[in-house]
N, CA, C and O atoms as a GROMACS GRO file, in nm:
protein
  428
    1UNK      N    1  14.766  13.446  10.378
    1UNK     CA    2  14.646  13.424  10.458
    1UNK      C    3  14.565  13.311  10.397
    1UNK      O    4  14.553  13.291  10.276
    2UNK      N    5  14.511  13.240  10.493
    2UNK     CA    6  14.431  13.089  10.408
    2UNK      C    7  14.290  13.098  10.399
    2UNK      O    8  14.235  13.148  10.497
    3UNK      N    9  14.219  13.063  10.306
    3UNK     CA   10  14.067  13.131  10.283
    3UNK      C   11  14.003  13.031  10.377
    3UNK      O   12  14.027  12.912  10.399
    4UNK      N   13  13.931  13.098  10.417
    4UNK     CA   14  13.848  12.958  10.503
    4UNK      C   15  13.742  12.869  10.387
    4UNK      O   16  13.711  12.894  10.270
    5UNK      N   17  13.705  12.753  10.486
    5UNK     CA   18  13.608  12.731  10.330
    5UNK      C   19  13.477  12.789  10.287
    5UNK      O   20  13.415  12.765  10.183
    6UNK      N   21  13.445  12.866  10.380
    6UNK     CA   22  13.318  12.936  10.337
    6UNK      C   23  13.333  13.050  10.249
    6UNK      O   24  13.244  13.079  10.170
    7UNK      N   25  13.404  13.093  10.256
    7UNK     CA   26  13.472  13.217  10.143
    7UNK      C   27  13.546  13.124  10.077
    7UNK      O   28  13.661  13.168  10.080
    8UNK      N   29  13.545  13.032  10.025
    8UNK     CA   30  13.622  12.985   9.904
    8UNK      C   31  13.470  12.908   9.826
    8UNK      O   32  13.425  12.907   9.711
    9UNK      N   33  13.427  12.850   9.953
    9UNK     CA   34  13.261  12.818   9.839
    9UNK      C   35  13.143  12.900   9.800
    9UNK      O   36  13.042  12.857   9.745
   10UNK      N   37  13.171  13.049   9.842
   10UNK     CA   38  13.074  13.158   9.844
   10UNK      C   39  13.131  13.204   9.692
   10UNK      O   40  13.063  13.247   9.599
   11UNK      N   41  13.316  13.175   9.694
   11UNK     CA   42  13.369  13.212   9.563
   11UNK      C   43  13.364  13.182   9.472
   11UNK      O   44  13.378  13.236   9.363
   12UNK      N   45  13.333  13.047   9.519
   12UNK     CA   46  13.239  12.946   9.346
   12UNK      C   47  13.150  12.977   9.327
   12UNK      O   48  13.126  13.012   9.211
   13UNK      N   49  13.066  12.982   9.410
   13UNK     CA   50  12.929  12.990   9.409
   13UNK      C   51  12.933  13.117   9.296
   13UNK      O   52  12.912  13.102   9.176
   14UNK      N   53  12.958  13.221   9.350
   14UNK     CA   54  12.988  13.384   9.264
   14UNK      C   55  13.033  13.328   9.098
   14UNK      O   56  12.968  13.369   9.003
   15UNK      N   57  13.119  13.257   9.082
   15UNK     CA   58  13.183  13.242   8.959
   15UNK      C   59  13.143  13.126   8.876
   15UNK      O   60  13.153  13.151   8.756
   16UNK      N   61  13.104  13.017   8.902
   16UNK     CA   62  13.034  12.902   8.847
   16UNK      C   63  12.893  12.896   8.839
   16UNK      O   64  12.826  12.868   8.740
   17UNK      N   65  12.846  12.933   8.980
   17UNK     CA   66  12.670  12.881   9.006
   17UNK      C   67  12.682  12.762   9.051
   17UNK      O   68  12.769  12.686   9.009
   18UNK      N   69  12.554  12.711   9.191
   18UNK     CA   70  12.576  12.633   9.246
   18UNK      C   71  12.546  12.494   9.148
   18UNK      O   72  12.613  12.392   9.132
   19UNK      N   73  12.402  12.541   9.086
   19UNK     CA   74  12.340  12.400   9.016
   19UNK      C   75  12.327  12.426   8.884
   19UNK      O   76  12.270  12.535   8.874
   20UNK      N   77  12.353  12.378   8.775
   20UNK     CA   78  12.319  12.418   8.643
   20UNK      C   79  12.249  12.331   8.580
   20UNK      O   80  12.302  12.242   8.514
   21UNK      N   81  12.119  12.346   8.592
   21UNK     CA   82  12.028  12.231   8.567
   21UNK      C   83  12.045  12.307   8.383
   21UNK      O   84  12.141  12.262   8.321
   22UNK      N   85  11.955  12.414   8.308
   22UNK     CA   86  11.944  12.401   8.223
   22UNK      C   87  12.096  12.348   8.130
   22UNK      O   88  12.078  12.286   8.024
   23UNK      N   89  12.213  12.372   8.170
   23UNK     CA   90  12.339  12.310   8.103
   23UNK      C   91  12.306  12.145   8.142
   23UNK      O   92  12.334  12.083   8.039
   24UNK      N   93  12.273  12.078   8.213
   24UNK     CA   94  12.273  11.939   8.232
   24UNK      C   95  12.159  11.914   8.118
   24UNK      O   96  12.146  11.800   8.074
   25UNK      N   97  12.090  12.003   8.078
   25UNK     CA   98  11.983  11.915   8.015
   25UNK      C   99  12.036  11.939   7.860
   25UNK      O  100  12.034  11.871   7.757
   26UNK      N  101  12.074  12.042   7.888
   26UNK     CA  102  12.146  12.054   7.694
   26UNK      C  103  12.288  11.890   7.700
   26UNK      O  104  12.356  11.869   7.599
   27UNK      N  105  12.303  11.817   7.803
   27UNK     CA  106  12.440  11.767   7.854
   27UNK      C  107  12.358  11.653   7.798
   27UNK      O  108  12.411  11.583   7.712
   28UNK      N  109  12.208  11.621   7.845
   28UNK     CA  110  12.133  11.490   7.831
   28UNK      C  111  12.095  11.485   7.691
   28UNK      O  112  12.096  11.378   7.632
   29UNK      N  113  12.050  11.624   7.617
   29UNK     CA  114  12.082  11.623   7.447
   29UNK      C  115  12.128  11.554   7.371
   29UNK      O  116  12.092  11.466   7.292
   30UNK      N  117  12.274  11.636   7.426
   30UNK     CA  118  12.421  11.572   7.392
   30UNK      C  119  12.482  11.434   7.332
   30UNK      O  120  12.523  11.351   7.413
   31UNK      N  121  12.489  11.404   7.189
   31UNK     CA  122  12.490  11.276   7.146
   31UNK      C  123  12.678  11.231   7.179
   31UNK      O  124  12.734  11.123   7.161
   32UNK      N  125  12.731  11.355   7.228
   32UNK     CA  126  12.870  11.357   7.231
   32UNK      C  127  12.938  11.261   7.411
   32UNK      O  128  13.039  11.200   7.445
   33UNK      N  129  12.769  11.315   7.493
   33UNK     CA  130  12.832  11.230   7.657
   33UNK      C  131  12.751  11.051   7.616
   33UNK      O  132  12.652  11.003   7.561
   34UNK      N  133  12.862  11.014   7.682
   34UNK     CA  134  12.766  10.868   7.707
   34UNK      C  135  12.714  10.834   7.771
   34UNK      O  136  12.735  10.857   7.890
   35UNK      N  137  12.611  10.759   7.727
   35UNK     CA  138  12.498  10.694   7.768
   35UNK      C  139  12.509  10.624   7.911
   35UNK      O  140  12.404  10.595   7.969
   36UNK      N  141  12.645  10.592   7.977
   36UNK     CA  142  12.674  10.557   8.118
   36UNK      C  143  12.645  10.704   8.193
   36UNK      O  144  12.562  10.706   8.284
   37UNK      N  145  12.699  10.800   8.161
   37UNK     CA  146  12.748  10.904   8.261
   37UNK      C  147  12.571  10.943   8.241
   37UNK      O  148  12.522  10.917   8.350
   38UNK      N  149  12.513  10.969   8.190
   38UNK     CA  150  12.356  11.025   8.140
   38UNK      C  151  12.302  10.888   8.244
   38UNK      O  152  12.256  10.916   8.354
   39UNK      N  153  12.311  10.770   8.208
   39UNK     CA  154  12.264  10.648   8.276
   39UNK      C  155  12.251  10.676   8.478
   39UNK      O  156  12.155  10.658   8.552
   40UNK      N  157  12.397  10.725   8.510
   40UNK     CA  158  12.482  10.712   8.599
   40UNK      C  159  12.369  10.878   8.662
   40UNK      O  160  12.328  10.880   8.778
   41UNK      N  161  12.350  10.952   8.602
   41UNK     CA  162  12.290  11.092   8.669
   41UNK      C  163  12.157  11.074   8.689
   41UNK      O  164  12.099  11.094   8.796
   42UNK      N  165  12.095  11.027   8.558
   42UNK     CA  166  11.977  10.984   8.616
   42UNK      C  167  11.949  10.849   8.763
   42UNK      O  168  11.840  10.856   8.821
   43UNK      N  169  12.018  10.775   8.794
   43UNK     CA  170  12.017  10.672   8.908
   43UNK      C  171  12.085  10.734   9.003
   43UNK      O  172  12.098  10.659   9.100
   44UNK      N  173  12.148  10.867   9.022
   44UNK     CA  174  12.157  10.873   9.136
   44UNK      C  175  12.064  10.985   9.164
   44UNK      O  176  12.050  11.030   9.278
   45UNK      N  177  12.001  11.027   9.061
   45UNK     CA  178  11.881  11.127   9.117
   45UNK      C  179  11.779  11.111   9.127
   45UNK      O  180  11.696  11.202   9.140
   46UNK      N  181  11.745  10.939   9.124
   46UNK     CA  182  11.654  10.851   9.143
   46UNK      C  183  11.662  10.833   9.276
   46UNK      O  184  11.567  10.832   9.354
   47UNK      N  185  11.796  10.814   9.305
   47UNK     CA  186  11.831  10.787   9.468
   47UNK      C  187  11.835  10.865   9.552
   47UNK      O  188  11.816  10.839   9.670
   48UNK      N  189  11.862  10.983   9.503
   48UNK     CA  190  11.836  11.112   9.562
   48UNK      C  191  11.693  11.156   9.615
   48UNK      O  192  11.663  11.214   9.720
   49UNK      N  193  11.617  11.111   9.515
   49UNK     CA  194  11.448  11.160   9.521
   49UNK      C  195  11.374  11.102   9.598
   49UNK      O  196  11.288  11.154   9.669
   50UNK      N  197  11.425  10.904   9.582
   50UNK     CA  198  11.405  10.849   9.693
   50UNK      C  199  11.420  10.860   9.872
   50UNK      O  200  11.338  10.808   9.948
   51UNK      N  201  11.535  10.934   9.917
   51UNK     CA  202  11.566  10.979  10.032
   51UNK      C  203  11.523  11.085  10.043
   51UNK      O  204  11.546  11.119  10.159
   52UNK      N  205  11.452  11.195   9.970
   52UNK     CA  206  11.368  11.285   9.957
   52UNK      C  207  11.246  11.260  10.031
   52UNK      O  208  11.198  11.339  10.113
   53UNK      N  209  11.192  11.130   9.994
   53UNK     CA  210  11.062  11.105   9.973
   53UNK      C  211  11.070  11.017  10.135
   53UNK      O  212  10.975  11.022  10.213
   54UNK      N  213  11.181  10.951  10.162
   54UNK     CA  214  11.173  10.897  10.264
   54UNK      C  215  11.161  11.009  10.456
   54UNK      O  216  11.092  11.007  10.558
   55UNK      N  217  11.249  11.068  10.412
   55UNK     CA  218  11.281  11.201  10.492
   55UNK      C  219  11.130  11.283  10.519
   55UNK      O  220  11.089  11.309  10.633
   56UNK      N  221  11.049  11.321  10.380
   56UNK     CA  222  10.950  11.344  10.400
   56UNK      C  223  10.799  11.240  10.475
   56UNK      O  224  10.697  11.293  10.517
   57UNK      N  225  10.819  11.114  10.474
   57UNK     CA  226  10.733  11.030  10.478
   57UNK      C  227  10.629  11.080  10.614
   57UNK      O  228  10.517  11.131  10.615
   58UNK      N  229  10.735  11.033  10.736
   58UNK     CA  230  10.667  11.118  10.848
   58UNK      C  231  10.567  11.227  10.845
   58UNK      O  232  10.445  11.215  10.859
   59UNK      N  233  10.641  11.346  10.823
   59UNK     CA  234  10.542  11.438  10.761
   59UNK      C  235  10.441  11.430  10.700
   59UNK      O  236  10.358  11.515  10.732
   60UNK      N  237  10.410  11.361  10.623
   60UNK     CA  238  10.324  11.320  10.566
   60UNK      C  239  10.219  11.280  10.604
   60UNK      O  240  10.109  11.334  10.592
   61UNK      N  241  10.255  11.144  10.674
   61UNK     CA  242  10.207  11.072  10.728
   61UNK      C  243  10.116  11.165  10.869
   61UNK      O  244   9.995  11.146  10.883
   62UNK      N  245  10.179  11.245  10.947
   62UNK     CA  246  10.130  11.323  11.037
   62UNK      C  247   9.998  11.417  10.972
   62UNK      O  248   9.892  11.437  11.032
   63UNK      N  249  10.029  11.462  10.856
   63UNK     CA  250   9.917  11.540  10.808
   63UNK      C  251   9.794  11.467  10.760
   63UNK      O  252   9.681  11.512  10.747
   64UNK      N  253   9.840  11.340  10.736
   64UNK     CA  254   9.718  11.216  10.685
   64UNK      C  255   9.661  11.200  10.789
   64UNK      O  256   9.541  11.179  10.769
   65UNK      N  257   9.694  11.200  10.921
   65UNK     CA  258   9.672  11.145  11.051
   65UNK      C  259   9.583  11.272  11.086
   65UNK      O  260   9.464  11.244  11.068
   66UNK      N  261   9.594  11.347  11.111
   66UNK     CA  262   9.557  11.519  11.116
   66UNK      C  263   9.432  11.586  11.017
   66UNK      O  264   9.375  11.695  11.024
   67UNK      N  265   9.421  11.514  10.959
   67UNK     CA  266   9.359  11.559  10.845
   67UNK      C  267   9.223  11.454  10.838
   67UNK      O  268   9.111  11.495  10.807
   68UNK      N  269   9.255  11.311  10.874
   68UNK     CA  270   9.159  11.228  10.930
   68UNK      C  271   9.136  11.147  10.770
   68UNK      O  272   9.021  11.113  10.744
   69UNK      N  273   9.224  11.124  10.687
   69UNK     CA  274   9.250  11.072  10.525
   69UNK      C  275   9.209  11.181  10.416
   69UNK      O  276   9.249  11.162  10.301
   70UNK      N  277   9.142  11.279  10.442
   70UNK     CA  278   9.122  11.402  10.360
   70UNK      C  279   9.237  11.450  10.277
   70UNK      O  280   9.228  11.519  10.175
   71UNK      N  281   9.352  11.403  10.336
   71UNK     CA  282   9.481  11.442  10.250
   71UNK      C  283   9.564  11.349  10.149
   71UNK      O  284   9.673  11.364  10.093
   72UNK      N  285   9.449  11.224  10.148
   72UNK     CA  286   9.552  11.161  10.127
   72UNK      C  287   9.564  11.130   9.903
   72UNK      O  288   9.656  11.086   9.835
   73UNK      N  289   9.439  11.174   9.867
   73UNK     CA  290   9.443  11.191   9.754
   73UNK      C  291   9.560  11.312   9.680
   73UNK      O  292   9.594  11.314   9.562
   74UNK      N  293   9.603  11.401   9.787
   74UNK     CA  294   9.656  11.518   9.751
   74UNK      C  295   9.799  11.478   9.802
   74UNK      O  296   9.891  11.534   9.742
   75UNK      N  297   9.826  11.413   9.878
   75UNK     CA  298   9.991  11.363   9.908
   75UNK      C  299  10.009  11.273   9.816
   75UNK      O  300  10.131  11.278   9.800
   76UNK      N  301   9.946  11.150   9.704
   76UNK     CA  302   9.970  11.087   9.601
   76UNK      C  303   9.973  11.152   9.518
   76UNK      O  304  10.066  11.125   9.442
   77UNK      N  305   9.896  11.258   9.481
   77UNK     CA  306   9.929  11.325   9.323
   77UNK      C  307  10.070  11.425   9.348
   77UNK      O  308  10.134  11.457   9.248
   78UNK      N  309  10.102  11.457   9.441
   78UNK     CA  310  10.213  11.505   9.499
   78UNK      C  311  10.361  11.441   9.467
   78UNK      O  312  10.452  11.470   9.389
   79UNK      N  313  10.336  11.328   9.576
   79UNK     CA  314  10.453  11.234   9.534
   79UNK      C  315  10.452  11.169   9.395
   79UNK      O  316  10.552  11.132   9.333
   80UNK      N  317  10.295  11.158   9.346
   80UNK     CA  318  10.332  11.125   9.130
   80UNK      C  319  10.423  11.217   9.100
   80UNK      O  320  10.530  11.182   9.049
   81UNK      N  321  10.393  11.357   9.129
   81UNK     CA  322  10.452  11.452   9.058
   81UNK      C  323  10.618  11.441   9.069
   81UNK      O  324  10.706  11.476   8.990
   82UNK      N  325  10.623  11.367   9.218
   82UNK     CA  326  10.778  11.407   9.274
   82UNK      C  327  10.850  11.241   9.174
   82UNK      O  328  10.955  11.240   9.109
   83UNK      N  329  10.787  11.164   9.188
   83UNK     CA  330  10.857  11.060   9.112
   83UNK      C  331  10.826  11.078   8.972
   83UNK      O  332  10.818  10.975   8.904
   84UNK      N  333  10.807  11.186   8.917
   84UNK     CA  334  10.785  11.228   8.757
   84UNK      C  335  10.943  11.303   8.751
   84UNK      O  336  11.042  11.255   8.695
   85UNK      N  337  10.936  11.414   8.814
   85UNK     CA  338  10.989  11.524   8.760
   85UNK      C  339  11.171  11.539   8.854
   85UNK      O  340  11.277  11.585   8.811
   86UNK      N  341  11.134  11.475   8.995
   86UNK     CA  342  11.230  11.517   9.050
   86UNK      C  343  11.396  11.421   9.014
   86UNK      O  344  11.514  11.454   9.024
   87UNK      N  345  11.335  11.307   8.974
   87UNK     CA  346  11.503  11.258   8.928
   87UNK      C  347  11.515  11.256   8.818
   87UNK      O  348  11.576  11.158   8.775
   88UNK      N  349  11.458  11.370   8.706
   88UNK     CA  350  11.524  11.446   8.589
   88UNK      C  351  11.548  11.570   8.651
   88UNK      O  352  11.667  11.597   8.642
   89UNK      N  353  11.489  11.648   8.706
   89UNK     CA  354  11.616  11.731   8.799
   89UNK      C  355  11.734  11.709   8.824
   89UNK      O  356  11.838  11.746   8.769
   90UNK      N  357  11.707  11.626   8.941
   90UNK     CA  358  11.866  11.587   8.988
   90UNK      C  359  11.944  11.528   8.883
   90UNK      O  360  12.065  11.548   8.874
   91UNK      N  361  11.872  11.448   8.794
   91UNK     CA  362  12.009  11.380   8.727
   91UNK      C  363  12.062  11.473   8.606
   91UNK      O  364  12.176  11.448   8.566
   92UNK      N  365  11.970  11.611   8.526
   92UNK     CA  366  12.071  11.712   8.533
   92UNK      C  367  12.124  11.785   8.563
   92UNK      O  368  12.200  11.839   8.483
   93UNK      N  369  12.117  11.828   8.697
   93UNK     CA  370  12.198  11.902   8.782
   93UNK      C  371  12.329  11.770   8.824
   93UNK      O  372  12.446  11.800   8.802
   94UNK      N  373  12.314  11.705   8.851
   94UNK     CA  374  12.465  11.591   8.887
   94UNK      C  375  12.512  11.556   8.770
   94UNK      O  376  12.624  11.506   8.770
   95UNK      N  377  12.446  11.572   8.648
   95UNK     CA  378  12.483  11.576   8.512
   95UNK      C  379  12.588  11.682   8.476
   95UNK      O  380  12.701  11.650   8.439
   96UNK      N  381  12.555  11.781   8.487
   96UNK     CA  382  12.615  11.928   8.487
   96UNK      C  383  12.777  11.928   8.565
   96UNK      O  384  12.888  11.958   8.520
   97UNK      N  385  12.730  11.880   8.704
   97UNK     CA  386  12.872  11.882   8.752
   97UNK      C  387  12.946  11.739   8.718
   97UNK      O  388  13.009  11.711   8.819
   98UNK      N  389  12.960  11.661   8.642
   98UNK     CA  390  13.035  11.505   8.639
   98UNK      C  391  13.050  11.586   8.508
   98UNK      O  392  13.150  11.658   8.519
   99UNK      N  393  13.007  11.598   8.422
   99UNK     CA  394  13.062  11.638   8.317
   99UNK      C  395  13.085  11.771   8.245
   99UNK      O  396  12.992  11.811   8.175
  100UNK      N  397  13.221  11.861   8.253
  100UNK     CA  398  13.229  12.001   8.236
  100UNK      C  399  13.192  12.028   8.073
  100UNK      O  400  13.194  11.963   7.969
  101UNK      N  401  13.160  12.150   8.113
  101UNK     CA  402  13.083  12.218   7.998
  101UNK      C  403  13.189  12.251   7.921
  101UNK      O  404  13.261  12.331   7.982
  102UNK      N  405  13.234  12.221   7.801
  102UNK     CA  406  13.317  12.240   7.726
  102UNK      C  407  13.260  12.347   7.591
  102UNK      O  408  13.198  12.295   7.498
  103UNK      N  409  13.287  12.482   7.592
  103UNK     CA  410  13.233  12.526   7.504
  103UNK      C  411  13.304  12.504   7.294
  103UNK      O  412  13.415  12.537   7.253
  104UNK      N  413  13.205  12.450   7.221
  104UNK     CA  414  13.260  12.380   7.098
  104UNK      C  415  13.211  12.535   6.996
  104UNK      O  416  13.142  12.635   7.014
  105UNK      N  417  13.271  12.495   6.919
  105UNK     CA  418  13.269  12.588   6.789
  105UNK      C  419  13.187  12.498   6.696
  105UNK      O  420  13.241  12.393   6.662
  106UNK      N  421  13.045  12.528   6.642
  106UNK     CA  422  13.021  12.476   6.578
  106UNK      C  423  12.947  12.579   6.445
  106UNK      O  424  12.857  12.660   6.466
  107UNK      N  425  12.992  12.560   6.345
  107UNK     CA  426  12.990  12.664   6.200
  107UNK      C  427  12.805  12.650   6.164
  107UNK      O  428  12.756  12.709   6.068
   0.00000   0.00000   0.00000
């Protein structure tokens, strides 16, 4: 019988976990990954955050409009926050999966 793919990614999901941010950040630690692949997670979760931010813009923009500029001090400290924090997120969570967790023995 052939698994469909939703029961085969419900089965990862169960046995791996979807996102492993705190392992990506012990990964960004890591004097053992290089500085490309660490380089390489952080820029695409730069790019990630960016289409985040774009996707949201509208929205935004509607509540600025709605709001009559009353919002608009509170949608900048918002998006500071989102271009602070959100592509060190992503880039250890895409960290996590590009590079497997290899468990080491260390004395």
């Amino acid at each position: 019988m052939k698994r469909l793919p939703t029961h085969a990614v419900m089965g990862y999901a169960r046995r791996k976990g979807w996102i492993d941010i705190p392992g990506g950040f012990a990964l960004m630690r890591d004097r053992a990954v290089p500085v490309g692949s660490k380089a390489t997670a952080l820029g695409l979760g730069f790019l990630l955050m960016l289409v985040l931010q774009a996707l949201e813009f509208p929205l935004e923009a509607a509540v600025d409009a709605m709001s009559l500029g009353m919002a608009v001090p509170f949608t900048l400290a918002f998006d500071g926050l989102e271009f602070l924090i959100l592509p060190i997120l992503f880039g250890a969570a895409i960290l996590s999966r590009m590079i497997p967790r290899v468990p080491t023995f260390r004395p």
